[in-house]
N, C-alpha and C positions, 0 to 999 in steps of 0.2 A: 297464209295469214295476210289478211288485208293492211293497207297503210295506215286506215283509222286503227287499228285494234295495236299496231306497234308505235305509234306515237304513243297511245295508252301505258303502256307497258314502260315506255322509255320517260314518261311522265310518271310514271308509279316509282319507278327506281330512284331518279331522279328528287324528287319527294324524297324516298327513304333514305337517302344518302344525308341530306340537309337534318333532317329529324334527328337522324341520329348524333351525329356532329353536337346540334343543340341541347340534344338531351343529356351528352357526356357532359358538355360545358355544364349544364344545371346541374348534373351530378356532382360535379367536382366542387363546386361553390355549395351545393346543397349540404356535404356531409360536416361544413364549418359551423354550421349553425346552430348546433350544439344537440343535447337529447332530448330535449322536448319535441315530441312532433316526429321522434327518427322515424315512426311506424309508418307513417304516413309518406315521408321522403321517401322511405325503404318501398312502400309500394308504387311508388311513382317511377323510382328511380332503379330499384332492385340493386343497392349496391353488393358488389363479392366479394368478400376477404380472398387478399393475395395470398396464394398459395408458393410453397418454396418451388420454383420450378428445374426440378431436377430428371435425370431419366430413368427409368427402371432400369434395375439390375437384369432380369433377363431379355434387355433390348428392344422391348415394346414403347412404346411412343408414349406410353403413361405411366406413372407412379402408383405401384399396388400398395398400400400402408396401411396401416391398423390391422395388422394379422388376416389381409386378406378381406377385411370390409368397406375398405374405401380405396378409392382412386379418385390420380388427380391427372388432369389431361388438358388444366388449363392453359391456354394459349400456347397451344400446341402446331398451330395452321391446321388442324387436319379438317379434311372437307368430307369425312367419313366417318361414322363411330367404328371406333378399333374394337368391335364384338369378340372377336375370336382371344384377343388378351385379358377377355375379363373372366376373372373366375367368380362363380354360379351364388359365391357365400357375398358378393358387394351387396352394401346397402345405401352407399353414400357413392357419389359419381359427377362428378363436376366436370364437365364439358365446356363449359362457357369461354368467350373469347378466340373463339375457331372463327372455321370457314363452312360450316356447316349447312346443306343447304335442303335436309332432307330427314326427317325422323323415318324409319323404315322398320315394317315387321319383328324383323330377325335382330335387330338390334338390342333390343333389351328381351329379345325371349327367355333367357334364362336366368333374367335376373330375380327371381320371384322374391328373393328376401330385401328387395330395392326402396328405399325412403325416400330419399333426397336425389332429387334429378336438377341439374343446373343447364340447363342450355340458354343461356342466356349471352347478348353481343352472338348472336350469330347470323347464319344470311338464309333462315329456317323459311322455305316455301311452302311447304307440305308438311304435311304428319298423315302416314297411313292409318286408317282405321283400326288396326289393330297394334297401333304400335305399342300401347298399354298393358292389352287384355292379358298377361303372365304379371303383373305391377300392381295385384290388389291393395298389397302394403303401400302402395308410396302415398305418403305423406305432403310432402314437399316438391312443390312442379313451380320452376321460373324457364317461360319463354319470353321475356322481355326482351322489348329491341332484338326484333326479327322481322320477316319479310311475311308472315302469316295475312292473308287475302280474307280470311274467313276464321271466326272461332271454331277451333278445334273441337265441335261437343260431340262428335261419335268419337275419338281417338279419346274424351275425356271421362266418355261412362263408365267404363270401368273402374275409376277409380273413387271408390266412394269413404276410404279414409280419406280424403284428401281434407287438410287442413290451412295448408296456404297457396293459393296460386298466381302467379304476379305471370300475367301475358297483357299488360299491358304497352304503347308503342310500337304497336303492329300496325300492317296499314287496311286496318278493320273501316269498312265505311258506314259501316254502324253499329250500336251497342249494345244490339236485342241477345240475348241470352236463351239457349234452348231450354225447352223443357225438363232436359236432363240433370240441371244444375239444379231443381230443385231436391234431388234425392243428396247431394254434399251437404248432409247437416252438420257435418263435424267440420266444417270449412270455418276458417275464425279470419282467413285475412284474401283479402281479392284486389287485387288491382284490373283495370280494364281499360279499351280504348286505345285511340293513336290520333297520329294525327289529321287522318282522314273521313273522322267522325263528326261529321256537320252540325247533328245536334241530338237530342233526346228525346225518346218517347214518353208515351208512359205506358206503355206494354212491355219495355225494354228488360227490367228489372222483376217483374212478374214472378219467376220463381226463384227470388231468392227471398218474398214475403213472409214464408215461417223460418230464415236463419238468420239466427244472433248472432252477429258478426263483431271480433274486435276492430276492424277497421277495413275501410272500405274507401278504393281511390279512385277517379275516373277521367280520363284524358280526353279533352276534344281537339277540334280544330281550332285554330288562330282565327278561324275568321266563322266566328257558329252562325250558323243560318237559321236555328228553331229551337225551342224548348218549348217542350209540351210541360203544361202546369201539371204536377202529382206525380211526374216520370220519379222523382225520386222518393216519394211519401211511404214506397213499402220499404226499404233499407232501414234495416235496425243495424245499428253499430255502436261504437263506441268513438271511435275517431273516422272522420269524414276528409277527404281532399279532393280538390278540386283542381284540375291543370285545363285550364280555358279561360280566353280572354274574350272578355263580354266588348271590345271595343265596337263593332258592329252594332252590336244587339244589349246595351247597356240595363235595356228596361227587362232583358231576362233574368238580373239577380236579384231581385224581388223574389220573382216565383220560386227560387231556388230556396230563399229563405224560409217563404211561407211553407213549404215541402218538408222543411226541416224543424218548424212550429212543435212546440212544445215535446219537445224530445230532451234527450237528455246527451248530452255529446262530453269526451274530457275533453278532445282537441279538434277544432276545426280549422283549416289551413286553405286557404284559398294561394294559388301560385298564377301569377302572371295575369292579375282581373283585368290590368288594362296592359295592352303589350306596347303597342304601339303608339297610343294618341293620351291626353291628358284628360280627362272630364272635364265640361264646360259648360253641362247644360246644370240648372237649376234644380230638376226634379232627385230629390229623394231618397236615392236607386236601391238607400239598407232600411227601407221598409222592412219590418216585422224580423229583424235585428234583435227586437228588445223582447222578443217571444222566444228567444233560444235558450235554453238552459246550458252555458257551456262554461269549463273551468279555465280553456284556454281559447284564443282565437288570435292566428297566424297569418299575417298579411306577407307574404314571401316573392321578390322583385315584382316586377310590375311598377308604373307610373302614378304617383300621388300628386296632387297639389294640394295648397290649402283649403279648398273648396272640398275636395273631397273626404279629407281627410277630419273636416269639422264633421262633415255627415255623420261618418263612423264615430266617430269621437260624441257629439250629441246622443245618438243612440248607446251609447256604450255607457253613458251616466246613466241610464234604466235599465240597465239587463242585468242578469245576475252573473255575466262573464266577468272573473276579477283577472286575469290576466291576457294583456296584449303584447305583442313583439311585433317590431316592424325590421324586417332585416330585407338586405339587399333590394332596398326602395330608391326611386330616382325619384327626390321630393322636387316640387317647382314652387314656386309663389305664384298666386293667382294674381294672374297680369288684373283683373278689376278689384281688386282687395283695397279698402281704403280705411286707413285707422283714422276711425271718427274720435279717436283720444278715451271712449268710454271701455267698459269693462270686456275681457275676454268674456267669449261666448263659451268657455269653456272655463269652467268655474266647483264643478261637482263630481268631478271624473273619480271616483274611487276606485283603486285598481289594489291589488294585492301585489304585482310585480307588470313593471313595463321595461321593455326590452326593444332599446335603440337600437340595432346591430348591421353595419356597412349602409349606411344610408348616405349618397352622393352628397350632400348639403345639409353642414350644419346648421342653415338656418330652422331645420325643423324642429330645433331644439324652442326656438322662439316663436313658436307657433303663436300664430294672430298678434305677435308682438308682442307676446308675455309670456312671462313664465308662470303662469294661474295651474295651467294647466296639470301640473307637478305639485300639485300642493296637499294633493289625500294620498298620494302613490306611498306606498310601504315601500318598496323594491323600488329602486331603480336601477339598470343600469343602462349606461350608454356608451359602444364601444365600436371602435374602427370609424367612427364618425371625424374626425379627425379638427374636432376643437382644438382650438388654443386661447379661449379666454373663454372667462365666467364673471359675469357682471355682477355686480353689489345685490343685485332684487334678483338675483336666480338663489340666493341664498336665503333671502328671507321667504321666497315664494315654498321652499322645499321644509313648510315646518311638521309636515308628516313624516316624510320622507325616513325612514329608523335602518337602512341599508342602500348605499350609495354605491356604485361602479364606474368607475369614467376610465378605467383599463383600456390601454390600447389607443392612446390619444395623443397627441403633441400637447402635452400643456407644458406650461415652464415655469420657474418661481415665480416670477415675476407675473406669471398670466394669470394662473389661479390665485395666488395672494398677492390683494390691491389695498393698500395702505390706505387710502381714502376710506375702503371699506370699515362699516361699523359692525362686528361680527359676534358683537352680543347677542345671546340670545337669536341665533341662526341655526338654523336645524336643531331644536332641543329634543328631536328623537334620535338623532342619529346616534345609531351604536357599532355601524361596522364603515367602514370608509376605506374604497380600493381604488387606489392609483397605480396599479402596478404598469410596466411598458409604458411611460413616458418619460419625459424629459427633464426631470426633475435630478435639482443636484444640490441642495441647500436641507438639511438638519434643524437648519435655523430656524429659516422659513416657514418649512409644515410644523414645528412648533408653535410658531408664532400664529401661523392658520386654527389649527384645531385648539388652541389651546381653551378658547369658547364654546367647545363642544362640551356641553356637560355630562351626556351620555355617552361618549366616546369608549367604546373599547375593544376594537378592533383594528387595526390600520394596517394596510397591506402596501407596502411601500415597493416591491420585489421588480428585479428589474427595471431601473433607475440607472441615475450615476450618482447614487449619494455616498458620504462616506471619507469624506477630504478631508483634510484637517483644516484648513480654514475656515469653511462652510459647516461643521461643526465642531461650533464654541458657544456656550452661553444658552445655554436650549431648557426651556421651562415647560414642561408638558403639563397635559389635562391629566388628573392624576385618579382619576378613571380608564388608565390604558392599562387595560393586562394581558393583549396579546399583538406581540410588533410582528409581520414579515415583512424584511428585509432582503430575501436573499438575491442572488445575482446584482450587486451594488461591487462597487470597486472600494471597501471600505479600508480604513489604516488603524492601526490598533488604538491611537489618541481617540476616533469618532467613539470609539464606545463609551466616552465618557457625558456625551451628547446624548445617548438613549436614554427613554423612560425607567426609572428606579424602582418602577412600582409593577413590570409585566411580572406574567406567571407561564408567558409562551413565549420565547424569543427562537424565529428561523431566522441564520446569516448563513443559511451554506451556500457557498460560489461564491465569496462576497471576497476573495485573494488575500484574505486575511494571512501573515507569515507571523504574526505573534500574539498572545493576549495582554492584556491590560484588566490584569486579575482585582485591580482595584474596582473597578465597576459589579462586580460581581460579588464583591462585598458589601458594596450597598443597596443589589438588588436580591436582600434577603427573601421575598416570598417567589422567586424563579425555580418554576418546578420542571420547563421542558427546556434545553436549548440544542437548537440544532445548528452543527457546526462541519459541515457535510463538505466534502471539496472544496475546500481552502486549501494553503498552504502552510501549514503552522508544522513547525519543527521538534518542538517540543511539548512536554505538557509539563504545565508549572507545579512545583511542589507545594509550593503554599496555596493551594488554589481550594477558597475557602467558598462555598458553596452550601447553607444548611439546612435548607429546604428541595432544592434539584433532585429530581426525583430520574427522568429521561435525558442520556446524555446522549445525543449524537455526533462521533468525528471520525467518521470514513470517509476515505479519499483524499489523508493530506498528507503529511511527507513526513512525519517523525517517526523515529524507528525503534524509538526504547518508551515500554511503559512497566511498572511494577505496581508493588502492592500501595507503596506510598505516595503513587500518584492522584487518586481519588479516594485518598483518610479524613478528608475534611467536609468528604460528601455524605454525612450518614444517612441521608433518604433515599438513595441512590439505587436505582431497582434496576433500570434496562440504559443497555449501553450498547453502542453499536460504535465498532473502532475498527474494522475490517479496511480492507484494500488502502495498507498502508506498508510502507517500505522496513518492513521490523528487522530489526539484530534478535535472531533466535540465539539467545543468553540465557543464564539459568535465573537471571529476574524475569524475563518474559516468562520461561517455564515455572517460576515458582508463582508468578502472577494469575495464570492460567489454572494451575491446580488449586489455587486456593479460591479462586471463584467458582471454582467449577463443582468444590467441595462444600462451599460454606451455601451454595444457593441463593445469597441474598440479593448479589448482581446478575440480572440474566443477560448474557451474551447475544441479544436478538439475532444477528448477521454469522452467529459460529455456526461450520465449520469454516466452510469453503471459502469466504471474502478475508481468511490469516492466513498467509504465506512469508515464507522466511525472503526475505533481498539479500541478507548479507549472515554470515559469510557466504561467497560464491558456489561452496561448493554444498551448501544447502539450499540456492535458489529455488522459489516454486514450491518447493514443500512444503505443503500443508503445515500448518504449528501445531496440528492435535498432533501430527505422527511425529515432532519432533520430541526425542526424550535423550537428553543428554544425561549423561554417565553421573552416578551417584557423587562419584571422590568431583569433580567437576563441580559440583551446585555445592556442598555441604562444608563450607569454613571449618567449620568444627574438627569430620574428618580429613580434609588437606591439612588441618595445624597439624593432627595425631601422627600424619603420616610423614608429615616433612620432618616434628620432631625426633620418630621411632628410626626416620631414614638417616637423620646427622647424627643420630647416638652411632647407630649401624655403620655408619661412612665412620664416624672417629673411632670406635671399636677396630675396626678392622686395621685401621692406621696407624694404630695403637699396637696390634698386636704386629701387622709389619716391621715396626718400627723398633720393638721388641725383637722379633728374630732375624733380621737383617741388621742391629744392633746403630738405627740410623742417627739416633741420635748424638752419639759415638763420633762418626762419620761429619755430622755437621758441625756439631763444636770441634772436630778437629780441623775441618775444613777453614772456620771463621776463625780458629789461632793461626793458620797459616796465610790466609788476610791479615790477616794484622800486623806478622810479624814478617809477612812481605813488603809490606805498607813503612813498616817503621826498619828494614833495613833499605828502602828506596831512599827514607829520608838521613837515612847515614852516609849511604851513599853520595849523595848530593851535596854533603859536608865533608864531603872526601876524603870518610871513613871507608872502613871496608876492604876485603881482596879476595879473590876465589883460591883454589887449591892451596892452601896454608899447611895442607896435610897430603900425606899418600892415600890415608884410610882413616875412615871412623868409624870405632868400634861399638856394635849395639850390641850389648850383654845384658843380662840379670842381674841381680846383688848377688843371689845366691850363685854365680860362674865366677865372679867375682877374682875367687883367689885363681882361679884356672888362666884366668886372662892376666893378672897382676906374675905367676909365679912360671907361665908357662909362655902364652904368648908371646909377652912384652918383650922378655929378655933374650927370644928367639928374634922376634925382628926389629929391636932398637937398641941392643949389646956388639951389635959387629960394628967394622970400621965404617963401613957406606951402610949405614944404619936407615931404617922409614922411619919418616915421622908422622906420630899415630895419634888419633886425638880419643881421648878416656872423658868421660865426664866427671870423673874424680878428680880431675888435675888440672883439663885446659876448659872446662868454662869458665867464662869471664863472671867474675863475683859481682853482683848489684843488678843484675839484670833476669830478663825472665824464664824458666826456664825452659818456657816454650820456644823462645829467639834464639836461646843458647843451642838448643837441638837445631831449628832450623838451617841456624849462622852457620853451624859447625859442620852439618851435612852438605852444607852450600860450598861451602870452604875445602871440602873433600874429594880428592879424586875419587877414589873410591870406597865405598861401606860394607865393612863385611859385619856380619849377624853371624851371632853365636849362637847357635839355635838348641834350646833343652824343652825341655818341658817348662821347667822355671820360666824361658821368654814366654811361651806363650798365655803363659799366669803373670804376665807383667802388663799390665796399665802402660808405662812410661816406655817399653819396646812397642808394643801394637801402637806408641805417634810415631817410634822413630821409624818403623816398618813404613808405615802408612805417609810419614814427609817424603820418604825416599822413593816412594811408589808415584808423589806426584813430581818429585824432582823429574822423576822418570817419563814424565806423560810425552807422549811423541818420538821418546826415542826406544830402542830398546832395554836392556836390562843388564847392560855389559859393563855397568860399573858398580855391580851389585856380586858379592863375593858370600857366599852360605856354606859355613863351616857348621856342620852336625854334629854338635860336639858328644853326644848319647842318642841311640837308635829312635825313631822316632817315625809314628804310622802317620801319611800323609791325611790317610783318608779319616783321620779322628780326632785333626785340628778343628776348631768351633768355626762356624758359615764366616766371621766377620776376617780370618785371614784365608778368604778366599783366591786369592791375588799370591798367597804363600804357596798354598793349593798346589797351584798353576806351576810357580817354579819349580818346587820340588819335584813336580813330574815330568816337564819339559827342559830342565836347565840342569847341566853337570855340577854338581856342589863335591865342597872339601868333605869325608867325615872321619874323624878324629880317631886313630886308632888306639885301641888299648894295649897293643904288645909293642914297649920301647925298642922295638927295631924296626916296626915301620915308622916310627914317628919323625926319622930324620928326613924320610922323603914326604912325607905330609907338607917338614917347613919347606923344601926345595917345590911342593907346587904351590904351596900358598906363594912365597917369593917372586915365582915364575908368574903369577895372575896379578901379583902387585905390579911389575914391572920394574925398568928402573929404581931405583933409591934416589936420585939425584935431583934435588928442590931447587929452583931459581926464585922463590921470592921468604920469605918468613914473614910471618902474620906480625902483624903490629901489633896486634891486642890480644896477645896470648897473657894467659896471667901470669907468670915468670918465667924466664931464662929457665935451661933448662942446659947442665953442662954434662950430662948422658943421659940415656935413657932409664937407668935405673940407681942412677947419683940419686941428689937430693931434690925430692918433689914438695913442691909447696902445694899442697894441698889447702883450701882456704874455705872454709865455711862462713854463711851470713846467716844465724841462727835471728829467727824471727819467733814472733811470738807461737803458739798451738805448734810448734817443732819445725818450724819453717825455718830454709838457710839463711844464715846473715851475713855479716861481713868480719867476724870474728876469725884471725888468721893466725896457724898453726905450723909449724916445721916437724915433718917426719922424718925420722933417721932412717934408713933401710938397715936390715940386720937381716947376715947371710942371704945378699942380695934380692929379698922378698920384703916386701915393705908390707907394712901393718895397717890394716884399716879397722875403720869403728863400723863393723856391720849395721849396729842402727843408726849409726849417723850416715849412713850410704841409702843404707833405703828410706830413712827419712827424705834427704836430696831427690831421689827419684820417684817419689811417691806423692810430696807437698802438691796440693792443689796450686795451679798458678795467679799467684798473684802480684799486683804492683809492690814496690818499695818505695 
């Protein structure tokens, strides 16, 4: 290879490295500029949706998806197609963003069911002739932005579905198209060219003259050196673009025109007409401009001035093109421009929508020094141009004007509303007005602005800092506004009281709202939409009166209970979206749920999946359709039935315990023995009182009676060292209770012997004296406890409540009473022997009389009360044949009385 032929080559690359660079950079800013025109971008620029770049499962360098019909191998490095990993069913195959430097035979041979080929971003020199011929189906061919030397039309016959092909950005050095292209009549979109195509023929285009193309793009060089007149006059399409800068050769965009004379275009886009240098000269250059029938026409970067700009602009008052966009323009002022004070040269522009978009210099707003030129425009908008003020005559100039945009600007209160200004009767068509993304933070203010808008009913305010409570007070609107966006503003719940009363669409979602101010919403009764979308509001108000709202949007904020009563005041209330909020799954959430879900009249837009439980934790994350809590749980009614069925059941059962372990028994004996603990503490303390006053006290029956009076007694208190034994016949103290007398007297007692019959345990007044003596006993043993059986008696057929008798009977040696008077004298020798000594060191103070034997004279003394209660009525019994006489029913009266005070 010679020296000349590799400088060549080193120069070709070189070139292709720069192109590409520039052409990503216009890509990137290309896909901002919205969709009008995208076809045309799309063919210029061939943009790719990113794909998720993951790896295939079985270890091949691409991702097989869609059951085996597509693969993804984007930006993979590979500098080869991975043939062998593709299975034979692909019809989609996206290669693009490699290192790819070669299409080859065997590569797509088997792909014969293949549509959509993407090799585009890659460093493509070749394509074999047959790399196609198995690819009758494909459809869809992008080699853009590759190294291609030559169009590819033998590798392209084959494919005569072919409907779109973007190989545009190659470094083709010229445009000419083979013969073969004319048999693609199913072709609808074509892009061509790069940047080493000097200029155009007119034999270039030749066989694409019988196809009806949707749009058709064509790239030259930065620096064109020829244009043949008519190169383009066969192109039928619908959208036309253009990437070539006429700087050189300015008087070529005439002919370009005239080529495109009386056709009929939706969007024409001219990209980068002047690259480099600004137009200076005088001549004309959008001749036959006003012969285009086109709905749109796209000025996209490239250098403007005033001068040139009037051009287009003059021509554009005669054509039937109603919409212009000037986006990414570097405007100048024409260094010789001189305001002779008289009228704009631009005065007739009727446009259906004009589109400011990133233009380096707001002054182009003030084109020729006025604002005339904005005076028939329906549409405007003007955005990323980066105003900050609007002059008093930019408002009166815009009285067509019926949709305004100034989105995406610095303006400030203070900028756009000028107190000076007189704002009557200013825009009397406007009816939509968008401020969104600027610098605005006054409520007041754009009241006080639009408030002369008569036709106003739209405002899009979003993304601001409005919302303060200072900056909204006192706010009068145009009462033609029925639809506010707000959203993204920092508002506080008082601004609401600052909105229009009269919308029927209010968005504030993102606006960090944490409460409402449900007064405002009572007086904006005809609000049928409001959207209330990521906030932060905690609650939702009960009273919250709303009577016309028909769409409620509040997903995304943080309250976690809502019920049936929380939108009762909303009866038009159709769709509600309240998902991705932190809920308490309670059985109002569920019964919330089911009865919307039942009645139909509220539709849940956002159910299932945006309702998850937060709290309790161990329902996080689940879904709220799968939450379904326990019937007795949600149903008041049945928790009453069951808590009342379970406290009958609880007091039944304690009832009947209490019944057979005979408790109540137990407690009221318990509480007289408090008491009468209590009230001999306070004897004591008066120092009253003494312990062992007795050997023994005897607890009997009435009906043992005479056994203990004619048998006992005279056995152990008729000898010389006699015991002294307490009877309740004789030593309780008279006036006092009978429940103290028992206790005093057992207290007072060394030891108690029980005379045990059938009769005790049919006695009331023995089961206390058993039962004080059981707790005298608590903690120590039972060794001062003496049980004389005076008749046979079955342990195990006593009643459950002398359980505790049970016990001793079977575990403790008791006396029992024999019936043949010859054992009876050793009975008294062991009762005697269990008494112990006879020998007392103190005598009770408060015994109720002297007593000068045991079976002398007893003062027996009753306190007869009323209903046969004891009194204080006192009596002297004689003994006769030393057996003393009692009144059996004055005895069991005594132990029988209910206790009461005196």
């Amino acid at each position: 290879m010679n020296l000349t032929a590799r400088l060549k080559k080193i120069y070709l690359r070189v070139i292709h490295v720069i192109v590409n660079q520039k052409i990503s950079r216009a890509f990137c800013c290309g896909r901002r500029s919205g969709t009008d025109g995208a076809l045309l971008l799309g063919a210029l620029a061939s943009p790719t949706p990113s794909s998720p770049r993951t790896t295939n499962t079985d270890g091949g360098p691409c991702r097989i998806h869609n059951f085996g019909r597509a693969a993804d191998c984007l930006g993979r490095q590979l500098d080869s197609v991975p043939w062998r990993q593709f299975p034979s069913t692909l019809e989609d195959v996206d290669l693009s963003y490699n290192k790819l430097q070669a299409v080859h035979a065997d590569d797509f041979l088997r792909l014969t069911q293949l549509r959509i080929l993407k090799l585009q971003y890659n460093n493509i020199s070749h394509i074999d002739n047959d790399a196609f011929k198995n690819n009758a189906l494909l459809e869809h061919l992008d080699i853009f932005n590759n190294s291609l030397q030559e169009i590819p039309a033998t590798a392209l016959t084959p494919l005569l579905n072919l409907k779109e092909l973007y190989m545009s950005n190659n470094l083709y050095k010229h445009a000419t198209l083979a013969e073969s292209f004319s048999k693609f009549v199913k072709l609808q979109v074509l892009s061509m060219g790069g940047p080493l195509v000097m200029g155009l023929n007119k034999s270039d285009f030749q066989p694409l003259k019988n196809i009806r193309l949707q749009g058709f793009a064509i790239k030259c060089s930065a620096n064109l050196s020829y244009y043949e007149p008519g190169s383009l006059e066969v192109i039928q399409t619908k959208q036309m673009g253009f990437d070539m800068a006429v700087d050189q050769r300015p008087n070529a965009l005439p002919h370009m025109l005239r080529d495109l004379a009386n056709k009929t275009f939706s969007v024409i886009q001219f990209r980068n007409l002047f690259e480099f240098m600004h137009y200076l000269e005088e001549e004309d250059i959008f001749q036959g401009l006003q012969d285009i029938t086109a709905q749109q026409l796209i000025f996209h970067r490239g250098k403007f001035n005033e001068n040139l700009l009037r051009m287009a602009l003059i021509k554009l008052q005669v054509t039937p093109i109603k919409r212009l966009r000037l986006q990414y323009i570097d405007f100048a002022r024409s260094p010789t421009f001189v305001d002779s004070g008289a009228g704009s040269s631009i005065t007739d522009l009727a446009l259906d929508k004009l589109d400011l978009w990133y233009i380096s210099n707001p002054d182009v707003l003030r084109f020729d020094w006025r604002f005339t030129w904005f005076n028939k425009i329906k549409e405007l908008s003007i955005q990323h141009v980066y105003f900050n003020f609007v002059p008093c005559d930019a408002w009166v100039e815009m009285e067509g004007v019926e949709f305004l945009d100034v989105s995406n600007n610095r303006l400030e209160n203070e900028f756009i509303f000028n107190q000076r200004c007189d704002y009557k009767g200013a825009v009397p068509n406007l009816h939509t007005f968008k401020m969104s993304t600027n610098d605005l933070t006054s409520l007041n203010v754009l009241s006080s602005l639009t408030r002369e808008f008569q036709q106003l009913q739209v405002l899009d305010l979003s993304n601001n800092k409005l919302g303060s409570a200072d900056s909204s007070r006192d706010c009068v609107w145009q009462k033609n506004i029925t639809r506010l966006i707000a959203h993204h503003n920092p508002f506080v719940s008082e601004a609401l009281q600052c909105l229009p009363t009269t919308l029927h669409y209010l968005d504030l979602s993102y606006c960090e709202l944490d409460q409402l101010d449900i007064t405002y919403f009572e007086k904006a009764t005809d609000l049928k939409e409001l959207l209330l979308s990521g906030n932060k509001i905690k609650f939702i108000p009960s009273m919250w009166e709303s009577p016309s709202l028909q769409l409620l949007a509040l997903d995304g904020n943080s309250f976690g209970l809502i019920s049936r009563a929380s939108f009762q005041d909303m009866p038009q209330l159709s769709h509600l979206r309240a998902g991705n909020n932190p809920y308490h799954c309670t059985c109002e959430l569920h019964a919330f749920v089911q009865d919307t879900m039942s009645n139909g009249k509220v539709n849940l837009t956002d159910w299932p999946w945006n309702y998850r439980c937060y709290h309790p934790e161990a329902l996080r994350n689940t879904v709220i359709s799968k939450f379904i809590p326990g019937r007795v749980a949600c149903d008041i009614r049945l928790v009453i039935v069951i808590c009342v069925a379970t406290t009958a059941a609880v007091i039944l059962i304690l009832m009947l315990i209490c019944y057979i372990f005979d408790l109540p028994w137990y407690t009221k004996a318990t509480y007289q023995i408090i008491r009468a603990k209590y009230r001999a503490h306070k004897e004591k303390a008066a120092g009253e009182g003494g312990t062992f006053a007795y050997h023994a006290f005897i607890s009997y029956s009435h009906s043992d009676a005479d056994w203990v009076r004619n048998q006992l007694l005279p056995c152990l208190e008729s000898n010389g060292n006699s015991y002294r034994l307490c009877i309740h016949e004789r030593d309780f103290m008279p006036g006092r209770w009978i429940i103290d007398n028992i206790i005093d007297n057992i207290e007072s007692s060394r030891k108690v012997i029980f005379v045990l019959s059938q009769h005790f345990v049919n006695s009331e007044w023995c089961n206390y004296e058993l039962y004080f003596t059981q707790q005298r006993a608590v903690g120590k043993t039972f060794g001062d406890v003496i049980l004389v059986v005076k008749e046979p008696m079955d342990p195990s057929s006593l009643p459950s409540k002398y359980c505790k008798l049970k016990k001793m009977l079977s575990t403790k040696t008791y006396l029992e009473w024999p019936q043949q008077v010859s054992q009876q004298a050793f009975f008294w020798a062991q009762l005697r022997g269990v008494l112990g000594n006879p020998t007392m060191t103190r005598k009770r103070t408060h015994s109720a009389k002297s007593r000068t034997s045991s079976v002398g004279n007893v003062s027996v003394i009753f306190t007869p009360m009323e209903d046969g209660n004891p009194g204080v009525a006192k009596s002297n019994a004689e003994p006769k044949n030393d057996i003393i006489k009692w009144s059996n029913n004055e005895l069991s009266n005594q132990r029988h009385i209910p206790v009461v005070a005196i």
